[in-house]
Each structure stands twice: as C-alpha cells, then as structure tokens.
C-alpha positions as CSV (number, residue, x, y, z in Angstrom):
1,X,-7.0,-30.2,16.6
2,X,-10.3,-28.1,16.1
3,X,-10.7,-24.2,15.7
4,X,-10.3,-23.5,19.1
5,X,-6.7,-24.3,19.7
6,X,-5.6,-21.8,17.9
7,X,-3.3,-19.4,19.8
8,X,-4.3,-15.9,19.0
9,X,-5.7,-12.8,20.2
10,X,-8.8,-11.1,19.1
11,X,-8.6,-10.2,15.2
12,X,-8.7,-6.3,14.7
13,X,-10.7,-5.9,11.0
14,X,-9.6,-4.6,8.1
15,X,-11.7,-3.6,5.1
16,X,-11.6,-5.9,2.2
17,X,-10.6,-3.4,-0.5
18,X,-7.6,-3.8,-3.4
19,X,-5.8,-0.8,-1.4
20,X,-2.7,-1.8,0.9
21,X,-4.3,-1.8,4.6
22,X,-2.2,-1.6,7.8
23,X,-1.9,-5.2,7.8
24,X,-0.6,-5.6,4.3
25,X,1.5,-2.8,5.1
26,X,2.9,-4.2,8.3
27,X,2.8,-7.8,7.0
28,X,4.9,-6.8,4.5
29,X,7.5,-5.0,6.5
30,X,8.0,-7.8,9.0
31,X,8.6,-10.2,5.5
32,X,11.5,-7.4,4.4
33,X,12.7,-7.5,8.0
34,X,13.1,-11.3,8.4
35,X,15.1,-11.6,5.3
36,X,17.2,-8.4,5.9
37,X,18.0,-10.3,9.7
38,X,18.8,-13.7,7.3
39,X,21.2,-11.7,5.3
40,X,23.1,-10.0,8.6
41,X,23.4,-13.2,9.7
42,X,25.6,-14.4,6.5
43,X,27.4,-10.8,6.5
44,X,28.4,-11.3,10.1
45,X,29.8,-14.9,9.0
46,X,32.0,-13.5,6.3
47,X,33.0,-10.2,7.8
48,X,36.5,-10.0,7.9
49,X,37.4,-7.0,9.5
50,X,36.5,-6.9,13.5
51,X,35.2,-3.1,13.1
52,X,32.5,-3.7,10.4
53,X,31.2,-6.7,12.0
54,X,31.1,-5.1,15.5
55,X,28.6,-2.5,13.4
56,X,27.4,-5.5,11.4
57,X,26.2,-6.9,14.7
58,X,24.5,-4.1,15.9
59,X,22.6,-3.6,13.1
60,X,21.7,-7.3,12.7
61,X,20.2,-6.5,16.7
62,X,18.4,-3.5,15.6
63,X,16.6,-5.6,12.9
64,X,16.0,-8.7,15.3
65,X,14.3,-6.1,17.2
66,X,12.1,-4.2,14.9
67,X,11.2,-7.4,13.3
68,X,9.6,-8.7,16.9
69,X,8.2,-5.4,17.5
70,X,6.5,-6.2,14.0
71,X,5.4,-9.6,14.9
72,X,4.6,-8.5,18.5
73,X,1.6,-6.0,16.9
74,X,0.6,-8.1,14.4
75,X,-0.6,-10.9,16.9
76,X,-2.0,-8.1,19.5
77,X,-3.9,-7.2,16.6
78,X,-4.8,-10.7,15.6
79,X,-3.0,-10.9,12.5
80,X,-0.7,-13.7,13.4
81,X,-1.5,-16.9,15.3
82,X,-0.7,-20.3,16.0
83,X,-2.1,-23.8,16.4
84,X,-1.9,-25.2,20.1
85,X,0.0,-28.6,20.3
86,X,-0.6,-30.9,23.2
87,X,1.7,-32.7,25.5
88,X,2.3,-35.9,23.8
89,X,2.4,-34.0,20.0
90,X,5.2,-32.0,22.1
91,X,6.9,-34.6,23.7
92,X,7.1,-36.9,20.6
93,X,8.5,-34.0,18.4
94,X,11.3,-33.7,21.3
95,X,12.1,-36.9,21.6
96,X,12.6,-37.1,17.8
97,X,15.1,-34.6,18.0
98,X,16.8,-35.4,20.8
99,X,18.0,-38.8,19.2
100,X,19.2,-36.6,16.5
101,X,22.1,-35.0,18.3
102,X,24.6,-37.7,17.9
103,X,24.9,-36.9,14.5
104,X,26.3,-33.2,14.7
105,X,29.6,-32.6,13.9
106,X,30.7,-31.5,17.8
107,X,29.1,-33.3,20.8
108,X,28.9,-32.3,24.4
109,X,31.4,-35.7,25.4
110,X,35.0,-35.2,26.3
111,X,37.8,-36.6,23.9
112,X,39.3,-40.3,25.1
C-alpha cells in the first residue's frame, strides 16, 4: 500500500527537544493504562469473592475508558494512525479465521 492509505488525522507538532512533550506524556499514559486494563482482566478471573470483583469490574471499566479517551486524543491529534486494508486483504484474513473455529474448545453445534 502507498503513504496515502494511512488512516489518520492531521498530525499536531511537537517540538523535537529531549524534554517529555504532551505526546510522550500522553503516549506513555495510554501504555500504563493498557497494561493496568490487561492486569484487571486477570484479577477479575481469579477473584474469589463476588464483592471485590463487582469493584474489580468497575474499575477494570473505568480504565477501558480512560485508556480510549487516551487513544481517542492521540489520533485527533495525529499521534496514532493506521494503514488502510482493502477488500480482498480483508476478506482473505476473514476467511482464514473463520476456518479456524472448529478448533476451539466449545462450538456453536448442539450435542448428538
């Protein structure tokens, strides 16, 4: 694909200095988010007590959300984009996939 399929919108500047800039800042926020959300996810798997993962859970939401608020200003301001894919890319990658699903453990046919 060439330079102009990538997804993005335009890039806001930041100066090219060694000092943090709001992009490092925020870039490095949205890293600490995504693996605080990975590590709710295991704590809610192994809580055993219904009250702590209830609160568990609803801080595991509160991190899902600031970590897309996160994402959703870095690619307003430019900092995070994305290749485009075209149809057939898509639809191979799909179909790829698809065929995988007889080998998880629980499938959507009844018992004989």
């Amino acid at each position: 694909m060439n330079q102009n399929s990538k997804i993005r919108n335009p890039k806001t500047e930041v100066p090219q200095t060694p000092q943090m800039t709001d992009r490092d800042f925020i870039n490095d926020v949205l890293a600490t988010e995504k693996y605080m959300t990975s590590s709710y996810s295991i704590a809610l798997n192994e809580a055993s007590h219904q009250n702590l993962y209830r609160d568990l859970a609803t801080i595991c939401n509160e991190t899902q959300d600031c970590q897309r608020n996160l994402f959703n200003t870095m690619f307003k301001k430019g900092w995070y984009s994305f290749e485009a894919t075209d149809q057939q890319t898509l639809q191979q990658s799909y179909q790829r996939f698809t065929g995988y699903s007889n080998q998880f453990p629980y499938s959507n046919t009844t018992p004989s």
